[in-house]
Backbone as CSV, one residue per row, in Angstrom:
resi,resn,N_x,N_y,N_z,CA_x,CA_y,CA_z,C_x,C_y,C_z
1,UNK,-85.460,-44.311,83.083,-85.697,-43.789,81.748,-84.356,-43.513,81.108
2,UNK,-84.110,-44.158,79.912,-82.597,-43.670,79.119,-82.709,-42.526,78.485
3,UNK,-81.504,-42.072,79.063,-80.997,-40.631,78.864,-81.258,-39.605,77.293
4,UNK,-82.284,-38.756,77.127,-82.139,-38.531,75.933,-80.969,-37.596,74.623
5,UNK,-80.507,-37.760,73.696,-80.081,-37.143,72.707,-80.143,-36.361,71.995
6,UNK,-79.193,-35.110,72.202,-79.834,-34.097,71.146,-79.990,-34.221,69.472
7,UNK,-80.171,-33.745,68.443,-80.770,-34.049,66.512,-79.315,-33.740,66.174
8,UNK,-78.298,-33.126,66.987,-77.282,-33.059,66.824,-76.054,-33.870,66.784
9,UNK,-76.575,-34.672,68.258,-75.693,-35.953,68.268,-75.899,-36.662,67.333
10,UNK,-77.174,-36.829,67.245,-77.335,-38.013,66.555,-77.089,-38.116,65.089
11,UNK,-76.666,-36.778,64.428,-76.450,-36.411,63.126,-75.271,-36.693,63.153
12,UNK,-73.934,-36.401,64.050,-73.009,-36.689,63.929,-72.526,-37.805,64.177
13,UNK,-73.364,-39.031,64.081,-73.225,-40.323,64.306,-72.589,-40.927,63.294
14,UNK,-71.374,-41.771,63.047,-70.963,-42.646,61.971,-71.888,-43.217,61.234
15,UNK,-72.071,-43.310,60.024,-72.893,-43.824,58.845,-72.311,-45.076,58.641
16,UNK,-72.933,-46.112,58.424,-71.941,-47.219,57.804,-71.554,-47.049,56.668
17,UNK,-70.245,-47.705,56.242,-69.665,-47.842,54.723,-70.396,-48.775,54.098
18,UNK,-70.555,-48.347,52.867,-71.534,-49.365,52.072,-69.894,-49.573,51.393
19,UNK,-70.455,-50.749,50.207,-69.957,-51.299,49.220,-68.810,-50.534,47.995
20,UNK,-69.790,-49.640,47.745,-69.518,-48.357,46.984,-68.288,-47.906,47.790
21,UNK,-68.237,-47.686,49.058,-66.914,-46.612,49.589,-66.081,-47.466,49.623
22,UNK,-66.346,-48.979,49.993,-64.913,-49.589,49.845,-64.276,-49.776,48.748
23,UNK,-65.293,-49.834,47.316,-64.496,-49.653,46.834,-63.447,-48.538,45.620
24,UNK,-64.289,-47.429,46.326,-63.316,-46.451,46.008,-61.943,-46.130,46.620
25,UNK,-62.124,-46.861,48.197,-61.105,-46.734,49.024,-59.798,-47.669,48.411
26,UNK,-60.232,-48.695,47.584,-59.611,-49.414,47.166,-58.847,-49.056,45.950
27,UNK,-59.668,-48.742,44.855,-59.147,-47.535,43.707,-57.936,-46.910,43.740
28,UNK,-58.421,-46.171,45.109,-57.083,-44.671,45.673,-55.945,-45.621,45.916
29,UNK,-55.977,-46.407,46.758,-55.205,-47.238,47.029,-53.834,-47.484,46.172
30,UNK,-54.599,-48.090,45.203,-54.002,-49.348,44.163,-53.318,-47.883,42.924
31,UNK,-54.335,-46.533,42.969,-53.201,-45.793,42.047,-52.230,-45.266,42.784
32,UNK,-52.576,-44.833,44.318,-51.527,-44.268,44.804,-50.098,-45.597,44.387
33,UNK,-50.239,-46.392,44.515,-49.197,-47.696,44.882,-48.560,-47.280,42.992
34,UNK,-49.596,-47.724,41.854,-49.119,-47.364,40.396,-48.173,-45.896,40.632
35,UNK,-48.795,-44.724,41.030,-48.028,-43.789,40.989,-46.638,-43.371,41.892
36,UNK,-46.421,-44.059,42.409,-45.296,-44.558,43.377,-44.335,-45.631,42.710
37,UNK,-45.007,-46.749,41.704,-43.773,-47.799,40.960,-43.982,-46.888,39.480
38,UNK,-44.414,-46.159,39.081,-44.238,-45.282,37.824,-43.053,-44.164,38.246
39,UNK,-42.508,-43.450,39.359,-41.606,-42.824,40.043,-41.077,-43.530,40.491
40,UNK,-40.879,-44.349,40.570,-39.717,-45.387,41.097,-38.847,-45.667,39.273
41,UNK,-39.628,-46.122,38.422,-39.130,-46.609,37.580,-38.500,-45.120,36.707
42,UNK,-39.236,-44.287,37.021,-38.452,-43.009,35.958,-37.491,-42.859,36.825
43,UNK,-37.248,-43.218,38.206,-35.642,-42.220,38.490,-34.706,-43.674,38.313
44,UNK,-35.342,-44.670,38.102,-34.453,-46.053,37.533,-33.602,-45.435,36.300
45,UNK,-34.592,-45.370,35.497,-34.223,-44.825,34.210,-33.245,-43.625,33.830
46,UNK,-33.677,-42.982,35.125,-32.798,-41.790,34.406,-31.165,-42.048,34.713
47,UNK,-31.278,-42.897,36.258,-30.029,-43.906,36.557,-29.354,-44.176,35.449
48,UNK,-29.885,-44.873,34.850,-29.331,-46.117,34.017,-28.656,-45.096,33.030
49,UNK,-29.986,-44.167,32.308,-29.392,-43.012,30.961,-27.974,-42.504,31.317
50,UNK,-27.569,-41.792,32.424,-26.902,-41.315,33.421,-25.472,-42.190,33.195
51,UNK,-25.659,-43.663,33.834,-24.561,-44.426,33.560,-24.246,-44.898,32.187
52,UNK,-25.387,-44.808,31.449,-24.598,-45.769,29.874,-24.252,-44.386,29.313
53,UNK,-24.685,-43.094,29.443,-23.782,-41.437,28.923,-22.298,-41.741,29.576
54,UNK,-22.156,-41.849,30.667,-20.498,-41.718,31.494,-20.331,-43.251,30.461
55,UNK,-20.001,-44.554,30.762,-19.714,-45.296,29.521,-19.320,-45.014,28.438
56,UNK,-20.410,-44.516,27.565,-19.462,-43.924,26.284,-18.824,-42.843,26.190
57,UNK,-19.065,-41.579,27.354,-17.611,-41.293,27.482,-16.658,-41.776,27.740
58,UNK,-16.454,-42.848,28.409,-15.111,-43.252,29.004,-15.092,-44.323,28.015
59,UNK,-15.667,-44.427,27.039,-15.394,-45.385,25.819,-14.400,-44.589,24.425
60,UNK,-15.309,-43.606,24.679,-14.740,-42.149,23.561,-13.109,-41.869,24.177
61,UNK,-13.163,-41.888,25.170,-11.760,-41.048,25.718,-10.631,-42.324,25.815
62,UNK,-11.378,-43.591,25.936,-9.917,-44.846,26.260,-9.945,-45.198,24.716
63,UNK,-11.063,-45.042,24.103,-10.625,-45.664,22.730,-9.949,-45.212,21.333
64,UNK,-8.516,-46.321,21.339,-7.167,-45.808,20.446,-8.157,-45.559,19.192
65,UNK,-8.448,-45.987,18.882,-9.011,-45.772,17.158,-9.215,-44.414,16.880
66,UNK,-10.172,-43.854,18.251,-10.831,-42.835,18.121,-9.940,-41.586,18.166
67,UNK,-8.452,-42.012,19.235,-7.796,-41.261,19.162,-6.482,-40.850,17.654
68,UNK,-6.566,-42.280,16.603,-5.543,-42.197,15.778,-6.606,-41.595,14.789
69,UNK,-7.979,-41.542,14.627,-8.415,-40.773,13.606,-8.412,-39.267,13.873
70,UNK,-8.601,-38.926,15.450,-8.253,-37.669,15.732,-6.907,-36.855,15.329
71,UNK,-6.046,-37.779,15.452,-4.485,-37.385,15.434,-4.547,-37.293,13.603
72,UNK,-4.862,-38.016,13.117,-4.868,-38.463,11.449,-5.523,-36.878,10.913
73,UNK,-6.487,-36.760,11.311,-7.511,-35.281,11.076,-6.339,-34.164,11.424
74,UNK,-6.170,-34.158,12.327,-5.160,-32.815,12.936,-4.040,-32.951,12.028
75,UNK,-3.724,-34.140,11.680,-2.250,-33.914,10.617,-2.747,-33.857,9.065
76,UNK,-4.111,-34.118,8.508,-4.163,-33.458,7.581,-4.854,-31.978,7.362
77,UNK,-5.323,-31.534,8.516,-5.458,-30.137,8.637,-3.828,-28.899,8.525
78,UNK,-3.393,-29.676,9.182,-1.986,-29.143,9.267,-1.321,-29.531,7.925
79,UNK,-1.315,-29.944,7.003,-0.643,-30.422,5.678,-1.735,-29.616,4.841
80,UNK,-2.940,-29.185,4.968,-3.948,-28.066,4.116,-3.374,-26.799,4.315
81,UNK,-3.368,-26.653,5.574,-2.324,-25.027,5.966,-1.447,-24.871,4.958
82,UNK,-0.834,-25.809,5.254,0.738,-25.551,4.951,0.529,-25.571,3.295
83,UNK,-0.200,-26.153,2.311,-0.053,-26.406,1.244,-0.769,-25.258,0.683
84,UNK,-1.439,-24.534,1.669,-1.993,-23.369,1.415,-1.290,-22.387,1.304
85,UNK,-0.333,-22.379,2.300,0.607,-20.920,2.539,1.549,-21.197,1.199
86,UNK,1.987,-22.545,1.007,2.698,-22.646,-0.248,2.271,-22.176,-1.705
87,UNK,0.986,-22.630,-1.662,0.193,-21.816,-2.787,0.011,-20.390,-3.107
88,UNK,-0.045,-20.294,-1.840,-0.123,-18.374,-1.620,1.450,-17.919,-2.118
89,UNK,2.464,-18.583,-1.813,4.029,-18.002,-1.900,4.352,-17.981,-2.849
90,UNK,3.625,-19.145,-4.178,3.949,-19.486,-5.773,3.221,-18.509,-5.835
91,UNK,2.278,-18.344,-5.773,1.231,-17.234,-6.632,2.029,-16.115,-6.583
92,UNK,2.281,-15.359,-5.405,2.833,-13.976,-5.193,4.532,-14.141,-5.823
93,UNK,5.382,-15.154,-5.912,6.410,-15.223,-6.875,6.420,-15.108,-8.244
94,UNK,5.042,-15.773,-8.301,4.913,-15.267,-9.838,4.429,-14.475,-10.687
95,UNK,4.116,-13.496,-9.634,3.456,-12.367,-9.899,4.619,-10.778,-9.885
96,UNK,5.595,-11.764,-9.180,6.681,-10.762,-9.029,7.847,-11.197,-9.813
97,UNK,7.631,-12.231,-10.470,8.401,-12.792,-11.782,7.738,-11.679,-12.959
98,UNK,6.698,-11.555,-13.222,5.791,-11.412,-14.085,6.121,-9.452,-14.274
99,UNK,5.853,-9.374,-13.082,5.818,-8.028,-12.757,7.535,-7.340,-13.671
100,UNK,8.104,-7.985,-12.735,9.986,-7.750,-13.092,10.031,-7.860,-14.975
101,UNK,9.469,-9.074,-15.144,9.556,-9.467,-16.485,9.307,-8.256,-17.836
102,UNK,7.837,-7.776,-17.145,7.570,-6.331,-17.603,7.858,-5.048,-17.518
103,UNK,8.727,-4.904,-16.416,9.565,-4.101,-16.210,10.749,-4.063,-16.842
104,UNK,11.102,-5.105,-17.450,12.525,-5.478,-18.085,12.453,-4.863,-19.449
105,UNK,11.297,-5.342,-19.606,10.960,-5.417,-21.373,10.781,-3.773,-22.019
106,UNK,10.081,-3.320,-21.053,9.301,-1.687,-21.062,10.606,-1.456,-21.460
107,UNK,11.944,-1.691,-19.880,12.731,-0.970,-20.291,14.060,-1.220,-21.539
108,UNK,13.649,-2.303,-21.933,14.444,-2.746,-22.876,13.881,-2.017,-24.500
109,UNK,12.477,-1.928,-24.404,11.564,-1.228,-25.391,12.003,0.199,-25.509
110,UNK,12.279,1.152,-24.121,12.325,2.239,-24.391,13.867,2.594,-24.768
111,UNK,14.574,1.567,-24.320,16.283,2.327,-24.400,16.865,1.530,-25.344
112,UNK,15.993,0.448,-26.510,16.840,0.087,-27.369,17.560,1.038,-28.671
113,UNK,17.211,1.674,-28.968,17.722,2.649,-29.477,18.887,3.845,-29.261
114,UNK,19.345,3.655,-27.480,20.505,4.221,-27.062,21.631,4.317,-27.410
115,UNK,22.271,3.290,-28.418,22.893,3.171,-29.216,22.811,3.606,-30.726
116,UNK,21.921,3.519,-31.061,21.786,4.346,-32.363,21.855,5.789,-32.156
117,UNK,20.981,6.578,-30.913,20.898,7.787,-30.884,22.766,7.953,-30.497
118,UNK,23.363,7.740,-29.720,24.405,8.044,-29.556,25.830,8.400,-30.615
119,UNK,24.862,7.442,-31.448,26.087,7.120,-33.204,25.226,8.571,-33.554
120,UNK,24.180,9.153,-33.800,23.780,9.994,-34.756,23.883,11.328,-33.385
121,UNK,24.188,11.464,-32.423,24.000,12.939,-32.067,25.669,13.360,-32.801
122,UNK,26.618,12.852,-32.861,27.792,13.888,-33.810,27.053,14.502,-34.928
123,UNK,25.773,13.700,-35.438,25.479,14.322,-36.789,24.897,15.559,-36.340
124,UNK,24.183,15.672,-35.449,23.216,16.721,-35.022,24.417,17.977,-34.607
125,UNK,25.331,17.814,-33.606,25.978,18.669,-33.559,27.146,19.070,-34.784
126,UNK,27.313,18.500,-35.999,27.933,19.146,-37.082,27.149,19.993,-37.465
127,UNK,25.336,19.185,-37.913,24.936,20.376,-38.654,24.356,21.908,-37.972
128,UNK,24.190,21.388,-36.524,24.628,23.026,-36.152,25.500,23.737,-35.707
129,UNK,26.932,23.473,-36.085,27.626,23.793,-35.870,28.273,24.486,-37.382
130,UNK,27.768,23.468,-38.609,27.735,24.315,-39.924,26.625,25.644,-39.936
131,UNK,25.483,25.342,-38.908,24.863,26.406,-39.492,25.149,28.063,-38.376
132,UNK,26.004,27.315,-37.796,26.545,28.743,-36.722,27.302,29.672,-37.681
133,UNK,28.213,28.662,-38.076,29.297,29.200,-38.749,29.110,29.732,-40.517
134,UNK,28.035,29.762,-41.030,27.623,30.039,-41.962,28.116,31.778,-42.376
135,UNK,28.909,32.366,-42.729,29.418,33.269,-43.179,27.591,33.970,-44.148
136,UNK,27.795,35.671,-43.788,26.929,36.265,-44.465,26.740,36.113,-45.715
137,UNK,27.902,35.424,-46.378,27.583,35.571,-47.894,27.072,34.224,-48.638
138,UNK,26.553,33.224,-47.308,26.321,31.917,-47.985,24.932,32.432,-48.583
139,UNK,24.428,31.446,-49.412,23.466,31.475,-49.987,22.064,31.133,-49.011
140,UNK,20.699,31.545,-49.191,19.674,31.344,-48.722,19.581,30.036,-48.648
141,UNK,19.459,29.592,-49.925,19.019,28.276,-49.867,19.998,27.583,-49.539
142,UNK,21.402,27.927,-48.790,21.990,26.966,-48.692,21.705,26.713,-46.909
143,UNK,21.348,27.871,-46.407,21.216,27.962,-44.899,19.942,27.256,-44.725
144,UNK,19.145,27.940,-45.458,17.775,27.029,-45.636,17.650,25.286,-45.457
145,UNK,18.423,24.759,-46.602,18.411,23.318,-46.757,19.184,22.717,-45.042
146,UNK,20.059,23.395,-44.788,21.147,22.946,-43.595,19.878,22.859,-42.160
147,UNK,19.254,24.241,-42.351,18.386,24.444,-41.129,17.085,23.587,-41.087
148,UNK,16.616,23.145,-42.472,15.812,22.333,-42.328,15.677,20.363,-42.267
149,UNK,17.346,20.415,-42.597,17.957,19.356,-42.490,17.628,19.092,-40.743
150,UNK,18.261,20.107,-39.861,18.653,20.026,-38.842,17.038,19.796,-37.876
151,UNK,16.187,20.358,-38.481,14.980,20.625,-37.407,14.393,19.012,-37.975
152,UNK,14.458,18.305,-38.732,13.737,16.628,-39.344,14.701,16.023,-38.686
153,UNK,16.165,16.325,-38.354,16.810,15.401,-37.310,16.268,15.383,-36.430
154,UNK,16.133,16.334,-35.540,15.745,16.783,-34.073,14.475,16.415,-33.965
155,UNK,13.810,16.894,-34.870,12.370,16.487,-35.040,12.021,14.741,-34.567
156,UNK,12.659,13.906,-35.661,12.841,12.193,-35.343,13.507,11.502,-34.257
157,UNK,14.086,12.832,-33.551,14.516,12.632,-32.029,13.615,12.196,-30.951
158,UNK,12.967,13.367,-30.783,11.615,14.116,-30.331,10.927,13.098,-30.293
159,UNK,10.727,12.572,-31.178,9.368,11.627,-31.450,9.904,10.189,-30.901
160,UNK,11.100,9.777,-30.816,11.209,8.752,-29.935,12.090,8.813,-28.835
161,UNK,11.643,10.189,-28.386,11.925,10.127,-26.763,13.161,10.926,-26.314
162,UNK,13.776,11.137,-27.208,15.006,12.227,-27.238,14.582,13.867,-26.533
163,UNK,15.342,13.903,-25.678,15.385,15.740,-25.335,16.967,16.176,-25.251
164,UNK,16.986,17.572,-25.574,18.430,18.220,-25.808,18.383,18.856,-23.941
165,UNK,19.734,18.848,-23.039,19.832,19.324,-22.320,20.828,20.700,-22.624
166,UNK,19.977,21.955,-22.293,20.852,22.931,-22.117,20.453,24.015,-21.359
167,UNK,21.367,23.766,-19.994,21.739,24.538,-18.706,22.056,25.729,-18.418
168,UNK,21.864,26.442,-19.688,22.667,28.037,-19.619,21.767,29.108,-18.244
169,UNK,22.823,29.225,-17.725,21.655,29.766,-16.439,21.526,29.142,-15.315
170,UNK,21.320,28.030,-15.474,21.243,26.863,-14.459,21.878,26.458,-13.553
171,UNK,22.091,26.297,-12.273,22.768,25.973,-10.986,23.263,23.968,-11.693
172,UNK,24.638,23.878,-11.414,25.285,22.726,-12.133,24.716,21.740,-11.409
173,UNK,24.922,21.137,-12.502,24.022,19.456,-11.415,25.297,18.462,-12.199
174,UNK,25.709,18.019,-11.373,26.778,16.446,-11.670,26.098,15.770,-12.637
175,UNK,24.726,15.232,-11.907,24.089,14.040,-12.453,23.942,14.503,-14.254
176,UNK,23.492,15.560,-14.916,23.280,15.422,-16.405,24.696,16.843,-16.480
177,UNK,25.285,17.184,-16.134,26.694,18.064,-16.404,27.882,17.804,-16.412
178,UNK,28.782,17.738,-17.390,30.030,17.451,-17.029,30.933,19.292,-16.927
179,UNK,31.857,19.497,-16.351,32.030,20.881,-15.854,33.317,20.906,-16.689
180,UNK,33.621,21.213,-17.799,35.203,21.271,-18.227,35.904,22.709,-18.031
181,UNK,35.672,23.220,-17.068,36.009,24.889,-16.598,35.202,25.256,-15.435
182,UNK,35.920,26.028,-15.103,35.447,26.626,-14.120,36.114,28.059,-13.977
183,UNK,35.376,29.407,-14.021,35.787,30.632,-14.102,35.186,31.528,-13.206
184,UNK,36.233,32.269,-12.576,35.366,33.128,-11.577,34.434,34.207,-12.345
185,UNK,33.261,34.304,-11.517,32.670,35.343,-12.393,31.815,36.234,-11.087
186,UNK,32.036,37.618,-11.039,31.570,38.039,-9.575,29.555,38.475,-9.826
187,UNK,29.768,38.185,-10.998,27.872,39.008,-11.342,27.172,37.021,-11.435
188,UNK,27.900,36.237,-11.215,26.684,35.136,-10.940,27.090,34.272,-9.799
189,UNK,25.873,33.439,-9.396,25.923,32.288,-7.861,27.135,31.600,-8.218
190,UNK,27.987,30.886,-7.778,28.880,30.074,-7.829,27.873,28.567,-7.772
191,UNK,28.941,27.873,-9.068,28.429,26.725,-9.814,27.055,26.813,-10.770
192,UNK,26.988,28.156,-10.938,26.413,28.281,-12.050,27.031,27.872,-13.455
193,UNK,26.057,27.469,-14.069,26.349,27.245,-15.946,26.609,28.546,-16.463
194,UNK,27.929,28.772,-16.958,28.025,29.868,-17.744,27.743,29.998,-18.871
195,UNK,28.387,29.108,-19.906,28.326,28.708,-21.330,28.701,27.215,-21.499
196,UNK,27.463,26.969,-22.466,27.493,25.177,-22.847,28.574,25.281,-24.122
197,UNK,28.885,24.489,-23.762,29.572,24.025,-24.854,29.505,23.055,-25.669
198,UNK,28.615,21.715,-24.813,28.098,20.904,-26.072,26.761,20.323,-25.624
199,UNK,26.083,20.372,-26.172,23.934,19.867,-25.631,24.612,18.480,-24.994
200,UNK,23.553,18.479,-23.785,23.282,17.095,-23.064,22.190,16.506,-24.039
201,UNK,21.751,15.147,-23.903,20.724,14.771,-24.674,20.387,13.731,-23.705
202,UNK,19.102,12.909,-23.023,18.276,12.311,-22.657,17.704,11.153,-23.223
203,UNK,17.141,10.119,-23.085,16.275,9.170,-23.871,15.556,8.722,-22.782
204,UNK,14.052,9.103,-23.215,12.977,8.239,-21.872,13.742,8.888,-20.642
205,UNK,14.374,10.423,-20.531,14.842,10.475,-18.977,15.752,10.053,-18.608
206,UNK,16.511,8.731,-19.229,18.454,8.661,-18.975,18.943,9.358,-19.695
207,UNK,20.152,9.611,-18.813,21.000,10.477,-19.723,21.738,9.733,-20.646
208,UNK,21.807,9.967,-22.038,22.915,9.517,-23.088,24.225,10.164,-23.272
209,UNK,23.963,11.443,-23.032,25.232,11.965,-23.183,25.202,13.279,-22.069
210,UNK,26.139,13.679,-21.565,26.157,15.146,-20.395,26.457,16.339,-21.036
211,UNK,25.701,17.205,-20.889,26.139,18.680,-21.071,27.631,19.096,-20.621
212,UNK,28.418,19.365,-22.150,29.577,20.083,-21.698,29.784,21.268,-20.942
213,UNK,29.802,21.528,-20.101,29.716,23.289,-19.368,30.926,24.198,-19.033
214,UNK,30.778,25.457,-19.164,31.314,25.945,-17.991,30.952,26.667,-16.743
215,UNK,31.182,26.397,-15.600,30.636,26.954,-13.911,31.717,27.908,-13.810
216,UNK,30.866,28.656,-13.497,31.433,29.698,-12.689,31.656,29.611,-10.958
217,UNK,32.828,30.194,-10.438,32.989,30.048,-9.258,33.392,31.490,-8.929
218,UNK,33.220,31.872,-7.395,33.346,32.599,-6.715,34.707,33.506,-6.460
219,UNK,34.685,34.882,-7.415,35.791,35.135,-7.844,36.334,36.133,-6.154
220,UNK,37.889,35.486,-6.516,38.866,36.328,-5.316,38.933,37.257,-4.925
């Protein structure tokens, strides 16, 4: 009697392949093989990208042309600088032309008259020097006319820039004093102004003429 089988064995018995499985087996096959020459050909490619990039670098870097337009660029960058800084150096020259120019003029505006005032201060110091000396018995109107003579001089001074210097009191200064004496005196500072003797006068702040003085110095 042949040996019997358990529902178990016999379940785990090979099935035959039909039609159908071969040819799915075939399918897998044929894409595995496509997906294997599709990865073959992209790392071709990326090869190739790879070598024709290095190429035109080493096309870029050996080739003269590329290098005389480089050099050509750099030397007219360098000629923009430079024509720049030059531009900048005219501008600021002529601004300090300009500047000076107006400075010249101001001061040519304010001190042309230094010469005229200089011809008319004798006049100023006659007429007060007539009206010092005016004796009690002159007439009103004659002191009158002299004193009002004298204040429309001074006055038209004034108004273009004229000031009278007088130091009485004042510690001597070189710069607007000339010192024609010097007297000891024990009740003031040494180089003090004792008595003027003739007005300094000013224009715009230069001096035109120096205060005559006398300083006192530090008596023995």
């Amino acid at each position: 009697m042949p040996p019997l089988h358990t529902f178990q064995e016999l379940g785990m018995a090979k099935e035959p392949q039909t039609p159908l499985d071969d040819e799915l087996a075939r399918q897998e096959q044929e894409a595995e093989v496509t997906e294997q020459a599709a990865e073959e050909r992209l790392v071709e490619g990326e090869l190739e990208g790879l070598i024709e990039d290095d190429a035109a670098l080493e096309d870029g870097v050996g080739n003269p042309e590329a290098d005389m337009l480089a050099a050509q660029v750099e030397e007219l960058e360098q000629s923009l600088a430079e024509a720049k800084d030059q531009a900048l150096r005219a501008a600021a020259e002529a601004q300090n032309v300009r500047r000076r120019a107006e400075q010249e003029a101001e001061k040519a505006r304010k001190f042309a008259l230094e010469k005229f005032v200089k011809e008319l201060l004798p006049v100023v110091d006659s007429l007060e020097k007539a009206l010092e000396s005016m004796e009690d018995g002159a007439s009103d109107v004659h002191r009158e006319g002299v004193s009002m003579t004298l204040k429309m001089q001074l006055g038209v001074l004034n108004k273009f820039g004229v000031e009278s210097v007088e130091p009485q009191g004042e510690p001597f200064d070189p710069q607007v004093h000339e010192a024609m004496a010097m007297v000891p005196n024990p009740e003031l500072e040494p180089n003090t102004v004792m008595d003027v003797m003739q007005k300094g006068y000013l224009l715009n702040g230069r001096l035109v003429r120096p205060a005559m003085v006398v300083v006192s110095q530090k008596a023995n």
